[in-house]
MARKE-8141 format. One line per field, with one value per residue (C-alpha): x, y, z; residue in three letters. Coordinates in steps of 0.05 Angstrom, whole numbers. Each point is the difference from the previous one (the first is absolute). Example, Ala and Ser with C-alpha at 12.3 -4.5 7.8 and 13.67 -1.06 7.14 Angstrom:
! MARKE-8141
px = c(246	27)
py = c(-90	69)
pz = c(156	-13)
rest = c(ALA	SER)
//
This chain:
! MARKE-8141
px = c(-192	-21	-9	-5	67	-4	74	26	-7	-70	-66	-36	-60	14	-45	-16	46	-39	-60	-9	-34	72	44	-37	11	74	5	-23	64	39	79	35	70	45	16	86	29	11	75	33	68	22	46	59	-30	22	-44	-40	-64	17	20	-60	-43	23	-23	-45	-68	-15	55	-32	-59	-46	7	-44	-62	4	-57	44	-57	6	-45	48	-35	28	64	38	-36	27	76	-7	-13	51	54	-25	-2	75	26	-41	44	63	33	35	8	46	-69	-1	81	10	-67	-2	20	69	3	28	58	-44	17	70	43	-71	9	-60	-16	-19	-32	-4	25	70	0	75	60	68	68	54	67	-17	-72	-65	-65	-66	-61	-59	-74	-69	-43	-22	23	47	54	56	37	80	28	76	42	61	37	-9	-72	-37	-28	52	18	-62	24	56	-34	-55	-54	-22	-11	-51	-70	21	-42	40	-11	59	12	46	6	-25	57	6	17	53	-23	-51	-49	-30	5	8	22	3	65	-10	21	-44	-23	-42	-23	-80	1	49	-9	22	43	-50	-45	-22	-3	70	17	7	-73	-44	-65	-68	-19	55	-24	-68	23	30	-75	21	73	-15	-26	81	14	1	-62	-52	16	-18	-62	-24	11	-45	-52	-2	-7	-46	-44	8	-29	-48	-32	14	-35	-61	-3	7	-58	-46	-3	-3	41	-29	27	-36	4	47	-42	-62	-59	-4	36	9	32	-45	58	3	78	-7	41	-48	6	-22	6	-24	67	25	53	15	62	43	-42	44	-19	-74	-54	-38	-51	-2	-44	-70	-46	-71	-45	11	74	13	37	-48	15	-56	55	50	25	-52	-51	11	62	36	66	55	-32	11	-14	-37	-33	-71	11	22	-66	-40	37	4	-82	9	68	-5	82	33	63	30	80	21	19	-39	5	-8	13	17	55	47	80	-5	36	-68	-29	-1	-47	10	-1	-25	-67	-11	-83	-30	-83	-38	-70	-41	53	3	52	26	8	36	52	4	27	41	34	12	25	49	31	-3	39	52	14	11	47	41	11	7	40	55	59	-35	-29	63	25	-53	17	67	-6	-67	-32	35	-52	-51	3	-20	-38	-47	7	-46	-50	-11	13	-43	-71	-31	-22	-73	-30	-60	14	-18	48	53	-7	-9	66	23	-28	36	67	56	43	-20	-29	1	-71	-42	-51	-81	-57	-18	71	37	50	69	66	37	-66	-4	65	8	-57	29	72	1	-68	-6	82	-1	-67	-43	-63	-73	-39	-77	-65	32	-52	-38	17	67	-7	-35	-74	-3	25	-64	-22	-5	-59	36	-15	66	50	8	34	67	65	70	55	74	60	68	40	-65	-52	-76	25	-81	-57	-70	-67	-63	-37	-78	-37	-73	-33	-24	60	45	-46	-2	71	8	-49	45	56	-32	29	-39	-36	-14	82	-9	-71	34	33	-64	-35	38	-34	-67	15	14	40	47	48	64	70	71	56	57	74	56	53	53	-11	3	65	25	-22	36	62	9	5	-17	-19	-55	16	61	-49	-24	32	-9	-37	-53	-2	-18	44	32	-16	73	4)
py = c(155	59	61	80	38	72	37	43	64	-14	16	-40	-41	-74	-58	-51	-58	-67	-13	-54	-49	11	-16	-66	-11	30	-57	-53	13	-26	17	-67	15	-35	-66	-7	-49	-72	1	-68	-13	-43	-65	-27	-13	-71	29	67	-40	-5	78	20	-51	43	68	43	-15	73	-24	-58	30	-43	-42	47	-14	-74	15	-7	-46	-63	-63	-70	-28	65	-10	-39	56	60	-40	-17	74	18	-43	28	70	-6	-36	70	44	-36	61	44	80	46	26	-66	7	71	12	-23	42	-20	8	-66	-8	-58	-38	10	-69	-19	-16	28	19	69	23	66	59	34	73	8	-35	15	-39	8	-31	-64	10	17	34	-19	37	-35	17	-48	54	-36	60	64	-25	-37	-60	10	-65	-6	-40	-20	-28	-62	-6	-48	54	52	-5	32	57	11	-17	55	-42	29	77	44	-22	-78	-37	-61	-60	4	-49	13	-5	60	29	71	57	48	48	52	8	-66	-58	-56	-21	-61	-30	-28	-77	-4	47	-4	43	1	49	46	77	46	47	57	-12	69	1	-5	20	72	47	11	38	-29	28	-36	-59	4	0	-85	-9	-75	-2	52	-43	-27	65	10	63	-41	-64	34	25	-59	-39	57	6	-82	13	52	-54	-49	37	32	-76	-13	55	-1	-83	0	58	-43	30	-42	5	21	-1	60	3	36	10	39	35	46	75	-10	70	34	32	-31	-16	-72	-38	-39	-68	-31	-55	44	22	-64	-41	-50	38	50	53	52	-19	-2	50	46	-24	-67	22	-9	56	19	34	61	-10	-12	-60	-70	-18	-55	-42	12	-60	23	37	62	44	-20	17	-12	13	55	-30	-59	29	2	-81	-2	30	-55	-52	44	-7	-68	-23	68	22	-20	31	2	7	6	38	60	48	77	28	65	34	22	-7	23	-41	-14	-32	-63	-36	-63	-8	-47	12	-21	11	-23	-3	5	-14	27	48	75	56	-1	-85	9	60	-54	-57	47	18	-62	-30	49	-9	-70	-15	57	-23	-76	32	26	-57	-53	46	25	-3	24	61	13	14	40	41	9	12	13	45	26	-15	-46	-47	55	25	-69	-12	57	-18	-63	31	64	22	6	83	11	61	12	31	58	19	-26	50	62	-34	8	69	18	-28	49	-36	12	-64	-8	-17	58	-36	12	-27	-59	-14	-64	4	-13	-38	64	11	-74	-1	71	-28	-62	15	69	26	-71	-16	-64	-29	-39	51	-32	57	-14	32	30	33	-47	36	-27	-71	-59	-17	-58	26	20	78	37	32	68	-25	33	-52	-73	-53	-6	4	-5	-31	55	-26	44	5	-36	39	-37	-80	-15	19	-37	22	-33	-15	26	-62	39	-14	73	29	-34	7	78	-4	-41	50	60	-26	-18	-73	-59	-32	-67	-12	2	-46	-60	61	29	-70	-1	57	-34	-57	-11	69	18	57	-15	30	-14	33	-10	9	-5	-45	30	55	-44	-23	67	21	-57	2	80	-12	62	-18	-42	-41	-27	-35	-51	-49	17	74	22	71	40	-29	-46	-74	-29	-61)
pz = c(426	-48	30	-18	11	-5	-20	55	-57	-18	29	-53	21	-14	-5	67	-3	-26	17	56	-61	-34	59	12	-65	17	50	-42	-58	61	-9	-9	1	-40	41	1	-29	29	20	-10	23	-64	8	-41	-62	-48	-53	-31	3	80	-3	-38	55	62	-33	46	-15	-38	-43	-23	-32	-32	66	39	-42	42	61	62	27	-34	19	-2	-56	-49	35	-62	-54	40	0	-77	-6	45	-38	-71	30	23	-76	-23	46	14	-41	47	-4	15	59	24	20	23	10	83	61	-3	-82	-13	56	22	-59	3	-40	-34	-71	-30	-82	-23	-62	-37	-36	4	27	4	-25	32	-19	36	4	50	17	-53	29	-24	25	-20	10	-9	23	61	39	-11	32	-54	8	9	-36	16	-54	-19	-63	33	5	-50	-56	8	-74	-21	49	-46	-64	16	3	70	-9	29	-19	-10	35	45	36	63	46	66	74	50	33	42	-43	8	-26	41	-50	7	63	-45	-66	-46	-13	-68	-15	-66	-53	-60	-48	-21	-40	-31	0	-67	14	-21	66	9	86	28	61	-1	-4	-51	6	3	-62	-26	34	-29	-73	33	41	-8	23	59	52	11	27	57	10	-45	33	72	-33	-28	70	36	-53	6	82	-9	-44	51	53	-36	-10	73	22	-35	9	74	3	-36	-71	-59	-63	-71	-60	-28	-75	-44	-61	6	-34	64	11	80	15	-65	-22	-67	1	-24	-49	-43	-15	-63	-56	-61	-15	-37	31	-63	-15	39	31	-30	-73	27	-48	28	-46	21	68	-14	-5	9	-62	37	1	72	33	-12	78	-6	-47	59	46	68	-52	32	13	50	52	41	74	37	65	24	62	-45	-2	74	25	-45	45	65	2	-2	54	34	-4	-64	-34	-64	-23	-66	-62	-14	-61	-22	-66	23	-39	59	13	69	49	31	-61	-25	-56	32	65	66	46	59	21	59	2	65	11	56	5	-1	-10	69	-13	-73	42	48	-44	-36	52	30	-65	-16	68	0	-63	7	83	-47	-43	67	23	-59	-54	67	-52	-68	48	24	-74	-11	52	-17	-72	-14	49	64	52	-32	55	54	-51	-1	77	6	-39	35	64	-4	-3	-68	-6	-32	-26	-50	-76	31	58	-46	-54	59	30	-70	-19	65	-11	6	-60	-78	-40	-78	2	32	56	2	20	-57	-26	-8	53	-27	15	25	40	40	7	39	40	28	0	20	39	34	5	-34	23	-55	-6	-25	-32	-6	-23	-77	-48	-44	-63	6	23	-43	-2	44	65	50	3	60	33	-21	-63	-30	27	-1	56	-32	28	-13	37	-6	18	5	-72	-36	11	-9	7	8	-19	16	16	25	-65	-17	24	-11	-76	-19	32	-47	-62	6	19	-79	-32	32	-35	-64	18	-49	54	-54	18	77	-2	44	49	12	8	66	22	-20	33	78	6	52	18	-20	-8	-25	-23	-57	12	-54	17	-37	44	61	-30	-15	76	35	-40	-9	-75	-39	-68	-2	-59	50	40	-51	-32	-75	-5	-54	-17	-65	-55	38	5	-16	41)
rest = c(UNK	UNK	UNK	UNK	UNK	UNK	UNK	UNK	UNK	UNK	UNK	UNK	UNK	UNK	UNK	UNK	UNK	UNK	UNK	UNK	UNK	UNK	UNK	UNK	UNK	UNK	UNK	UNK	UNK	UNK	UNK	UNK	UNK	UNK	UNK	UNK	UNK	UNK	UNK	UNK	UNK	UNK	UNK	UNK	UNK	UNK	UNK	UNK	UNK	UNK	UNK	UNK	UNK	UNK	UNK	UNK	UNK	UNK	UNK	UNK	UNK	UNK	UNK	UNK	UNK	UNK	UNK	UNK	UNK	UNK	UNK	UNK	UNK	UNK	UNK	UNK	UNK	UNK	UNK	UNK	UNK	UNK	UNK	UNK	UNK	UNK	UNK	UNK	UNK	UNK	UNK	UNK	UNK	UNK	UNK	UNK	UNK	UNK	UNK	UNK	UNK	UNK	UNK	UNK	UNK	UNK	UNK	UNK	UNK	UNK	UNK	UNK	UNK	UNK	UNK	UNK	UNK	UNK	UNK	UNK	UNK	UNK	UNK	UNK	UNK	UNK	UNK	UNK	UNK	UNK	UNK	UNK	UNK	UNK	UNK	UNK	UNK	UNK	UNK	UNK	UNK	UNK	UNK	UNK	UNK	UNK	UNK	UNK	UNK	UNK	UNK	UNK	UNK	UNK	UNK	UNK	UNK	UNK	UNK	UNK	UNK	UNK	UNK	UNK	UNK	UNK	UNK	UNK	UNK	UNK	UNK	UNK	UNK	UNK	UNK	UNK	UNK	UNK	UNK	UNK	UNK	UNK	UNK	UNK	UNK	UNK	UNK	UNK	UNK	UNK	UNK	UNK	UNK	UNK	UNK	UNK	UNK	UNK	UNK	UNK	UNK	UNK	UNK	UNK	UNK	UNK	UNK	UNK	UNK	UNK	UNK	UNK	UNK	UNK	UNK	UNK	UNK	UNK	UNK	UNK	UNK	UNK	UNK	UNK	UNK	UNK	UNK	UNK	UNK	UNK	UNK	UNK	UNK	UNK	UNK	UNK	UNK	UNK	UNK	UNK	UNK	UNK	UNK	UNK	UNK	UNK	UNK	UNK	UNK	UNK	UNK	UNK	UNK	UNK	UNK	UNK	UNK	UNK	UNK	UNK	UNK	UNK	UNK	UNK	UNK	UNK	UNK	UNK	UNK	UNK	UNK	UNK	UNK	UNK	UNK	UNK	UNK	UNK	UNK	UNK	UNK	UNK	UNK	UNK	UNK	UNK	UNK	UNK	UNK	UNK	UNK	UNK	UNK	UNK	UNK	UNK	UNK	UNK	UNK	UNK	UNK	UNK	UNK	UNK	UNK	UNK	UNK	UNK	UNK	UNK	UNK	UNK	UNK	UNK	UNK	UNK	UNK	UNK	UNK	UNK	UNK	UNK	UNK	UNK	UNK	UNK	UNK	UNK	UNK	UNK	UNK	UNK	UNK	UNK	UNK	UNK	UNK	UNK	UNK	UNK	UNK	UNK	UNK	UNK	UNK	UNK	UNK	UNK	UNK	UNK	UNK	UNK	UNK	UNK	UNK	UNK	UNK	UNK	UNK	UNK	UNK	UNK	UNK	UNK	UNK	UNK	UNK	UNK	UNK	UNK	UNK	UNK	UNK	UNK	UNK	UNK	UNK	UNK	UNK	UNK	UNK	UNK	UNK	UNK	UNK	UNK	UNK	UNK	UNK	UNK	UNK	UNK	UNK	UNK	UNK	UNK	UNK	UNK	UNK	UNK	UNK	UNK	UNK	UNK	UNK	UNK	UNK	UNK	UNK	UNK	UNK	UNK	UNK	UNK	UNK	UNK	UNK	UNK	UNK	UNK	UNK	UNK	UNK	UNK	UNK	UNK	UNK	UNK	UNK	UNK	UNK	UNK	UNK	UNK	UNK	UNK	UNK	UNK	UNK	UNK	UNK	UNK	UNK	UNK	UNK	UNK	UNK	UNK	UNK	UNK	UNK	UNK	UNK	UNK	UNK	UNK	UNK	UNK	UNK	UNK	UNK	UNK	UNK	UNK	UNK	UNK	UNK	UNK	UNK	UNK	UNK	UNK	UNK	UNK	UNK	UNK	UNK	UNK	UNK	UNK	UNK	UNK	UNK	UNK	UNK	UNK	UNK	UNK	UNK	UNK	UNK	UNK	UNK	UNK	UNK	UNK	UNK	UNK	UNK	UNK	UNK	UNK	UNK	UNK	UNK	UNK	UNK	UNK	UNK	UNK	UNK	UNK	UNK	UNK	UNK	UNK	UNK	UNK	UNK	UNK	UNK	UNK	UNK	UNK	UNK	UNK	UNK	UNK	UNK	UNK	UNK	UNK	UNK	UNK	UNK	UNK	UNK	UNK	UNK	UNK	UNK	UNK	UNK	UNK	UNK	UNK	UNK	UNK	UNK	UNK	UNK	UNK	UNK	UNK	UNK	UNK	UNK	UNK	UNK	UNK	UNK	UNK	UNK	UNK	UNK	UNK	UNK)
//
């Protein structure tokens, strides 16, 4: 449950916890904890279609879409499935061998096949050691061979070198070494694919901005492959939540004619700039014109200008009057000329819509979610986390305990920026009444006035939020808030949305916003209106918060920032 903390220093007057409509709603986001996985104790095997069949359940994925409730007549269906499933899966990964309690020593003299890429390569005199990876999990596989393995003469040809990819076959035997219980002692070897000698990521470091300049070889190491497993978990139960709390899915559009935030940092999309040849060679003069000189938009592909969106919570609230809680999850873009380490111009929202649902509900949800999915990454991503906390951030595990295990702290706009004006430490950005708060400023708040605790501010001026969240009966503030988190800052940021007509009209006029572009958002007022909220949350900033990454163009796969879109 949310509630008020007040720091031992301060006298400040903080807000009531949620309100008793919010902690029903609270009650109804019920916690499900991840489930643990079905442990199997696995037979001899004759065959890998018999290994792959005695998996734990969570390992055979596509199987759990099968209802576990099956009437006898669907009985034959559900083992056709079953049978085409398994052909679709009978690979085996390294996670599927070392991945158990006893990491493998239960499959001691199996003779099992492994696929993937070569991290190391040592020869010595009678034994060669081949650490390979598939990306499965961050452990490698040891392969142990000798000269008289089948394949060893590609050993000594130089076919296998780090970053050849290899198809090994070999019996599981106890290593002796202490790095690692088991190992693979290698009977057959073949070589997939050969490796040039100029791969750029050996084994010893090289910096992520390095890294960045090879976006599409650095997933093999072994920081990016670590994130991309706990932004993929993160994904995961960010579906899983909302789907077992009854929201609905929507695929929100990415081209639009609408300025969601109204800040006009858009990248336009258009077909008048011709595309016959090389857009390079393309003249200026070729882009149809008006008499009075200006762009001819009407001969454009939409008629109109249009964009990349922004967000899609203006199409989530069309659909959120219709199924009640909807959400939407995908790629989002801002043409804002920034190289922070905060910035991207390509990047992932996640936006929840509630209907019949007030401030106190959207802090509610929030809160719940962000708990939900980082308690999932605890205890499904144990061995990537681990890493993380050895290499990445000292502490990030405690770190994220604590924010699934603690109260959420809230406090209005207000009694933040007197906490702030009070603060006996010196910020780059001086604090007032009316001001944008700033990273340095959310992040003093939650890691250093509330000792780590995730802090919801609520109630900010309206002057410096966007026209469609609801004004207050002070008539200077609006019912935003945003969700800090310690080394982040503001993770999210929602707001119950203006669900009354003139409001939001003299709200558009205020702003000198084209109300013609918003005619199908306002219809919703017009028609069958109810209070709503939602809020917005940047996944790469999820990422970034679960994994201790710093640089936010680490936490997706292939980053877009000004002048660069390489890969």
């Amino acid at each position: 449950m949310a509630v008020a903390l007040s720091p031992a220093t301060s006298t400040l007057r903080l807000i009531k916890p949620f309100s008793a409509t919010a902690l029903a709603l609270r009650r109804l986001y019920i916690f499900h904890r991840p489930k643990p996985t079905l442990s199997i104790s696995l037979p001899t095997f004759s065959s890998i279609s018999s290994f792959t069949a005695a998996l734990p359940l969570s390992r055979r994925t596509f199987c759990s879409l099968i209802p576990s409730a099956i009437s006898s007549g669907e009985a034959t269906k559900t083992e056709t499935l079953e049978k085409k499933v398994g052909e679709f899966r009978k690979k085996i990964k390294i996670l599927d061998i070392k991945g158990g309690p006893d990491e493998g020593l239960n499959l001691l003299g199996e003779t099992v096949v492994v696929k993937g890429w070569v991290r190391t390569l040592r020869v010595q005199s009678s034994v060669t050691f081949i650490e390979v990876n598939d990306g499965s999990c961050l452990s490698n596989m040891q392969c142990v061979m000798r000269s008289d393995a089948e394949g060893y003469d590609q050993v000594e040809s130089g076919l296998i070198s780090t970053g050849a990819s290899a198809w090994i076959q070999g019996t599981i035997v106890r290593s002796q070494g202490s790095k690692q219980k088991i190992e693979l002692k290698v009977e057959k070897l073949i070589t997939i694919g050969k490796s040039d000698p100029s791969f750029p990521i050996q084994k010893k470091r090289v910096s992520r901005e390095f890294l960045r300049t090879k976006a599409h070889l650095r997933p093999r190491t072994n920081t990016f492959g670590a994130v991309a497993r706990v932004r993929n978990a993160l994904a995961y139960a960010t579906h899983r939540f909302f789907q077992e709390n009854g929201f609905v899915w929507i695929s929100s559009p990415i081209v639009t004619a609408s300025d969601c935030e109204g800040a006009g940092e858009q990248f336009c999309v258009t077909t008048l700039v011709p595309t016959s040849r090389e857009a390079g060679d393309s003249p200026v003069n070729a882009i149809p014109k008006t008499e009075d000189g200006l762009i001819d938009w009407s001969q454009d592909f939409f008629g109109k200008p249009a964009f990349l969106t922004v967000s899609g919570q203006l199409n989530a609230e069309a659909y959120a009057t219709a199924l009640t809680d909807v959400y939407t999850f995908g790629p989002t873009f801002r043409a804002e000329n920034s190289n922070t380490s905060r910035h991207l111009a390509e990047f992932w929202m996640i936006e929840p819509e509630l209907a019949f649902a007030d401030l106190d509900d959207d802090m509610a949800c929030a809160a719940a979610y962000l708990q939900y999915v980082v308690e999932y990454v605890l205890e499904n991503c144990k061995e990537d986390m681990d890493f993380f906390n050895t290499w990445i951030e000292k502490g990030i595990i405690k770190r994220l305990s604590d924010v699934v295990e603690k109260n959420f702290v809230q406090l209005t706009y207000t009694d933040a920026v007197e906490l702030l004006v009070n603060a006996k430490k010196k910020f780059e950005f001086p604090v007032q009444w009316g001001c944008d708060l700033q990273s340095e400023h959310e992040r003093y708040i939650t890691e250093e006035e509330f000792g780590g605790c995730p802090v919801i501010i609520r109630d900010y001026p309206k002057e410096i939020k966007a026209f469609y969240m609801r004004q207050n009966n002070d008539g200077k503030t609006v019912a935003a808030m945003d969700m800090l988190v310690p080394r982040v800052g503001e993770l999210i940021g929602g707001s119950q949305r203006e669900e009354r007509l003139d409001h939001l009209e003299e709200r558009l006029d205020e702003l000198k916003l084209n109300k013609e572009s918003y005619w199908w958002y306002l219809d919703l007022r017009r028609y069958g209106s109810v209070p709503h909220a939602g809020f917005g949350l940047g996944f790469e900033r999820l990422v970034q918060f679960a994994t201790g990454i710093e640089n936010i163009r680490d936490a997706i796969p292939f980053p877009r920032t000004p002048g660069s879109a390489e890969f």
